[in-house]
C-alpha positions in Angstrom: 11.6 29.3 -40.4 9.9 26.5 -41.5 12.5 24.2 -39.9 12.6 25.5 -36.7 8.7 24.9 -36.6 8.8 21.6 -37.7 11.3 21.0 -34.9 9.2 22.6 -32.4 6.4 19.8 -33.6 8.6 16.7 -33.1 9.6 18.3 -30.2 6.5 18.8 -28.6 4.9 15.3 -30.0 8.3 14.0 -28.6 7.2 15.3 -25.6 3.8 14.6 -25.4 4.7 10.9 -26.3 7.1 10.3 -22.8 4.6 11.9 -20.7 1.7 10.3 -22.2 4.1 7.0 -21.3 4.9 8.1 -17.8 3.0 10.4 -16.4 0.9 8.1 -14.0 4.6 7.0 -13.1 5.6 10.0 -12.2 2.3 11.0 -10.3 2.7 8.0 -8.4 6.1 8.5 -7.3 5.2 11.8 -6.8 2.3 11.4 -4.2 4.4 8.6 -2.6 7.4 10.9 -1.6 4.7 13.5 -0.2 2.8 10.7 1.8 6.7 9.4 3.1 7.7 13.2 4.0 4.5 13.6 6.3 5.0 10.8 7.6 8.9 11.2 8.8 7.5 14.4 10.1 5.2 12.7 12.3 8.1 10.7 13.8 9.8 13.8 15.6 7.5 15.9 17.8 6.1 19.2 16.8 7.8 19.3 13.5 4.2 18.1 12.0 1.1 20.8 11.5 -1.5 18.1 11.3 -0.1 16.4 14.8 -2.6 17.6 17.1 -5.3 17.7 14.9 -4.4 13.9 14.2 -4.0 12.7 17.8 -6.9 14.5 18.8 -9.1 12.9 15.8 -7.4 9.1 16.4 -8.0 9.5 20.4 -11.8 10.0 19.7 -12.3 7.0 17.0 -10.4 4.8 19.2 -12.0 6.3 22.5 -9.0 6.9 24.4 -7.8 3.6 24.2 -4.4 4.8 22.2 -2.1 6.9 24.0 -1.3 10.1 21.6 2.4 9.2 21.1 1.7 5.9 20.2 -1.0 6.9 17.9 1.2 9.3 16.3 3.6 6.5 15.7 1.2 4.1 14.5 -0.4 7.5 11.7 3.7 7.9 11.0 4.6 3.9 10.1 0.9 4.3 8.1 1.9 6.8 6.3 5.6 6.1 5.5 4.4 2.8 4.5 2.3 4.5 1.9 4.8 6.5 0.5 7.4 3.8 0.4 4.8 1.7 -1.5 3.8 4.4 -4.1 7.6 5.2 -4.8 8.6 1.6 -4.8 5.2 0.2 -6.5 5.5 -2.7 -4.7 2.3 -4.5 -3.2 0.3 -2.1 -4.4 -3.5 -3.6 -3.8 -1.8 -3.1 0.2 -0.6 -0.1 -0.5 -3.8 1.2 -2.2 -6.3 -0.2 0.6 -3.8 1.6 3.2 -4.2 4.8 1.0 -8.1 4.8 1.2 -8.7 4.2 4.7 -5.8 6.8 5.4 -8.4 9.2 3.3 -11.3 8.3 5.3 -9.1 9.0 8.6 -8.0 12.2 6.6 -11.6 13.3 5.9 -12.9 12.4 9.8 -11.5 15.8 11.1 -14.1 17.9 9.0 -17.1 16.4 11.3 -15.6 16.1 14.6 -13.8 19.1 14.4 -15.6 21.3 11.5 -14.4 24.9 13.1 -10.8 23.5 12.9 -11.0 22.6 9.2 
């Protein structure tokens, strides 16, 4: 019995050791291929929840001055490009400065459109 235990142990410390060594990896990659499947969604009409929402919010910070589908194309490429940087871990101040301000755009809906949130 005592074998099996001590088994258990160095398989658990084992364990702990690969995700203590990869774990922000694996988040990484993990957020990036979330980010890069919202984003393909975006690319093909309808297929996304958020797309009105997101047109709507992008039309009033720009004004009016971007037509929906090209802000929903421009919110896609953002987004892909986001996930494709996270997966890849390439340029990843870029990536990381896209990621914020894609949160602050993320976060806009909840005061222009608070009953919708």
């Amino acid at each position: 019995m005592s074998n099996l235990w001590s088994l258990a142990d160095a398989i658990d410390a084992h364990l702990t050791r690969w995700m203590a060594a990869q774990g922000i990896r694996l988040l990484r990659i993990s957020l990036g291929i979330v980010f890069l499947w919202f984003g393909a969604l975006k690319f093909f009409a309808g297929l996304s929840p958020a797309q009105d929402l997101a047109t709507r919010t992008i039309s009033m910070l720009t004004f009016g001055r971007i037509a929906p589908h090209t802000a929903l194309l421009l919110l896609a490429s953002w987004e892909c490009l986001i996930g494709l940087g996270l997966i890849l871990g390439v340029f990843m101040r870029a990536t990381l400065l896209l990621l914020w301000v894609q949160m602050l755009g993320t976060i806009t809906p909840l005061i222009f459109f608070p009953h919708e949130t």
